[in-house]
MINU-300845 format. One record per residue (C-alpha): x, y, z; residue in three letters. Coordinates in steps of 0.1 Angstrom, whole numbers, plus 2048, in hexadecimal, padded with zeros to 3 digits. Last residue first. Example, Ala and Ser with C-alpha at 12.3 -4.5 7.8 and 13.67 -1.06 7.14 Angstrom:
BEGIN
   xx   yy   zz  residu
  889  7F5  847     SER
  87B  7D3  84E     ALA
***
This chain:
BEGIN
   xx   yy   zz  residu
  203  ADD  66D     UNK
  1D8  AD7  669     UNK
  1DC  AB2  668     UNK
  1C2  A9D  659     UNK
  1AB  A80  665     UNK
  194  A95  664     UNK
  174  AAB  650     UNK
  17C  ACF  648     UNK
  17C  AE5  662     UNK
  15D  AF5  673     UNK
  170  B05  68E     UNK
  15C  B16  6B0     UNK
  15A  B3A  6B3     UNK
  157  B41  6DB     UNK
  14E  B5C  6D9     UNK
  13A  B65  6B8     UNK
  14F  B7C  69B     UNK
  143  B9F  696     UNK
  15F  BAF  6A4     UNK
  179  B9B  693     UNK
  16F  B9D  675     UNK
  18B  BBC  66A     UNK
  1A8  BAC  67E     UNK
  1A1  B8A  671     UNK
  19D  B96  651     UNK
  1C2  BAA  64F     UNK
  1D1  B8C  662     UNK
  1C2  B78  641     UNK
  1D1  B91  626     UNK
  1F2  B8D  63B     UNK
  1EB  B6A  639     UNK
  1EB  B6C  616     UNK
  20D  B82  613     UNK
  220  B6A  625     UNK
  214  B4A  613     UNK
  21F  B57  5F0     UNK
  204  B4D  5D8     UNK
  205  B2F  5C3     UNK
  207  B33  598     UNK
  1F4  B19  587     UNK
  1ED  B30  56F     UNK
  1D9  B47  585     UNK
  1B6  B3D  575     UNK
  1C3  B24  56A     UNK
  1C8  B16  590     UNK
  1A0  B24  594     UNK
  19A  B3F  5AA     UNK
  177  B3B  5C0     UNK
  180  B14  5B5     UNK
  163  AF9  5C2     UNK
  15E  ADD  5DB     UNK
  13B  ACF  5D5     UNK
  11B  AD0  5ED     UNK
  113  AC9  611     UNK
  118  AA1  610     UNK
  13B  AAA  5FD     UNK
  143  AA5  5DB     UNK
  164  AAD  5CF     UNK
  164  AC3  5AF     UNK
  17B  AD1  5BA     UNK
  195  AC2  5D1     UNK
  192  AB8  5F6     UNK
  1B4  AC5  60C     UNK
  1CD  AAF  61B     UNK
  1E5  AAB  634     UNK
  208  A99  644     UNK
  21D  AB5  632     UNK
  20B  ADA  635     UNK
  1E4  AE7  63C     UNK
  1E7  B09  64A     UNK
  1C9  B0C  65F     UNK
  1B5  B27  66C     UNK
  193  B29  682     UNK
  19B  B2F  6A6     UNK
  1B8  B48  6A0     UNK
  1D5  B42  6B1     UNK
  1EC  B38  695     UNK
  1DB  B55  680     UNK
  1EE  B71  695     UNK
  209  B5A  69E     UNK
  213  B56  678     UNK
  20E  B35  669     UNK
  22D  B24  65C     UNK
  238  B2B  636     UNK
  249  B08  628     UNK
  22E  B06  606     UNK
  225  B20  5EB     UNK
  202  B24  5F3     UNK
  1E0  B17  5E9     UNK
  1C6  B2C  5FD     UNK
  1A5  B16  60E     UNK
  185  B28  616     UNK
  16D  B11  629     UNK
  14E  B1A  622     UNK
  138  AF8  629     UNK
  134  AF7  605     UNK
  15F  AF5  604     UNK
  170  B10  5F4     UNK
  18C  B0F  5DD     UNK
  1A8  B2E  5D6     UNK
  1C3  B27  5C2     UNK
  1E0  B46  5C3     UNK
  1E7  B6D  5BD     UNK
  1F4  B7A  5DC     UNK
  214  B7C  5D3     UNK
  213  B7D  5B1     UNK
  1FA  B9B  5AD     UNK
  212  BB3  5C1     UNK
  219  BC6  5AA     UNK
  1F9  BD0  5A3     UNK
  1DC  BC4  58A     UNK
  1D2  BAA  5A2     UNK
  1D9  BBF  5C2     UNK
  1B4  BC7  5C1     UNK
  1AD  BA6  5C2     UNK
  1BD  BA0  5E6     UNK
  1A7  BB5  5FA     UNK
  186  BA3  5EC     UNK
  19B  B80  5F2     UNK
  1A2  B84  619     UNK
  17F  B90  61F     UNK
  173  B70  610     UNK
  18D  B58  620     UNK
  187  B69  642     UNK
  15E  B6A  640     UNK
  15E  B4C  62C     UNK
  172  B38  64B     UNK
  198  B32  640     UNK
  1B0  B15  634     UNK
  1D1  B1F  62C     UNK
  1DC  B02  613     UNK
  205  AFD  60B     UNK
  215  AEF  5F1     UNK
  225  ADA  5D4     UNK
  22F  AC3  5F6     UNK
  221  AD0  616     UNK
  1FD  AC6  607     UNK
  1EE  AA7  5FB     UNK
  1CE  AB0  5E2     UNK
  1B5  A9C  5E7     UNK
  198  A8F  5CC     UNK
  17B  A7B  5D4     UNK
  17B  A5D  5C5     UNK
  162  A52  5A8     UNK
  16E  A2C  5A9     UNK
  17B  A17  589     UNK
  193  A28  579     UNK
  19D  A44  591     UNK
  1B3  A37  5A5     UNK
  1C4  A28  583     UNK
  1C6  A4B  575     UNK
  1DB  A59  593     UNK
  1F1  A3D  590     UNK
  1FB  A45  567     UNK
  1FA  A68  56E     UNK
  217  A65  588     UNK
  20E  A86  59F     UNK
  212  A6D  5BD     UNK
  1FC  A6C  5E0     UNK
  207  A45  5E9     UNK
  21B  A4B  606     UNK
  207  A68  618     UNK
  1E8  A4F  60E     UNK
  1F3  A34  625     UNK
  1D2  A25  62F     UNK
  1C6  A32  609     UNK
  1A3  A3F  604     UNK
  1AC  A60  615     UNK
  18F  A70  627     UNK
  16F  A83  624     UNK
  157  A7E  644     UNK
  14B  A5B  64C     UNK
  16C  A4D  65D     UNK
  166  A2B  66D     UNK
  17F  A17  657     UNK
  173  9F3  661     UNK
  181  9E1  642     UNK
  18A  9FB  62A     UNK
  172  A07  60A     UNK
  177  A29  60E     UNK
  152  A32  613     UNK
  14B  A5C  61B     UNK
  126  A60  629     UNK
  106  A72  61E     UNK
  0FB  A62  600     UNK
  11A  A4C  5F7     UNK
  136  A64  5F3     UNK
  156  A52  5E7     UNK
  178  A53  601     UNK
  192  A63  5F0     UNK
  1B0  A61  5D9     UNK
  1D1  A6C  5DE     UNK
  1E1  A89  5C5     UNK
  201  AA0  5C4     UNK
  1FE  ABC  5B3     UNK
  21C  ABC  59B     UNK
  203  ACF  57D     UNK
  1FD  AB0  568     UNK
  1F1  AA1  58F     UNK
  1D8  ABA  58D     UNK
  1CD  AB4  56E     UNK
  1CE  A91  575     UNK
  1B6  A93  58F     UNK
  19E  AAA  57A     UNK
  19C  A8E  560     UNK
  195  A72  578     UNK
  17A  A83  58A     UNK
  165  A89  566     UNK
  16D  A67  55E     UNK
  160  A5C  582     UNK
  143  A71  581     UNK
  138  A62  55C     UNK
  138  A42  567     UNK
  123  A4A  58B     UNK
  109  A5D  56F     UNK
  109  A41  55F     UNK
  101  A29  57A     UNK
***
């Protein structure tokens, strides 16, 4: 029971850091063992998903909302994008290529633009916080495994817990000052992956994306 306490403090904190920063919030469904509980009647997801019916409505960077969620349940933590911005969720072996090219740029002119959050999920899901409005280029758009997460979605927040592990940052919002990378020039990074892993990639490659209901556009 402490430990549960302790969790949701620890849950509330990070949410209203976020929400401090204009990242708009929306609680989630807890973890129970192996399954996602939201607490509505006859709600048949199990996977991770909003707590709120109508969470596009509700997600709010008001600190004094956010900390309410929070005050009695340990929710998971989503992040609504489309709004502060955009998420370009990869496979590790894009998202990881993608970030070993960009780091060299760090200490070039270029660092701003490619410079951004970076989270992973444990299932390896690599997802890039971008300035928002950029669509998808074709080259990524038909790709089996890449999603640009904009208005109507959601991505899990570290230190969400997931059945397979916890949500964490590979770069850290400090770590970039809260800064977002310019869309553009990450998915260029990304086309540069897909081009590069391409060979070595299964046929058919099938998606692993992060649990629904969400939309990927």
């Amino acid at each position: 029971m402490r430990f549960v306490q302790l969790d949701r403090v620890r849950l509330r904190r990070i949410a209203l850091r976020y929400a401090g920063h204009g990242w708009q919030v929306t609680p989630g469904a807890c973890l129970a063992r192996h399954r996602f509980v939201c607490g509505r009647a006859g709600c048949p997801t199990t996977g991770c998903h909003p707590a709120l019916e109508q969470w596009e409505q509700h997600a709010t960077a008001d600190p004094a909302r956010v900390a309410t969620w929070w005050r009695l349940r340990p929710h998971s933590i989503l992040l609504a994008t489309g709004r502060a911005f955009d998420v370009l969720e990869a496979p590790a072996c894009l998202g990881r290529f993608a970030l070993e090219q960009a780091r060299p740029r760090l200490f070039g002119t270029v660092s701003d633009e490619v410079h951004g959050p970076v989270a992973v999920t444990p299932g390896g899901r690599w997802m890039f916080l971008v300035r928002p409005g950029e669509p998808l280029r074709p080259e990524l758009e038909q790709s089996l495994d890449v999603l640009r997460h904009g208005l109507a979605s959601w991505i899990p927040a570290p230190p969400t817990r997931l059945p397979e592990g916890t949500v964490r940052w590979v770069v850290s919002p400090e770590e970039t000052r809260w800064r977002l990378a310019d869309p553009y020039a990450v998915q260029e990074l990304l086309v540069d992956a897909l081009d590069a892993v391409a060979p070595s990639l299964p046929e058919p490659l099938f998606p692993a994306h992060l649990p629904a209901p969400r939309q990927g556009r």
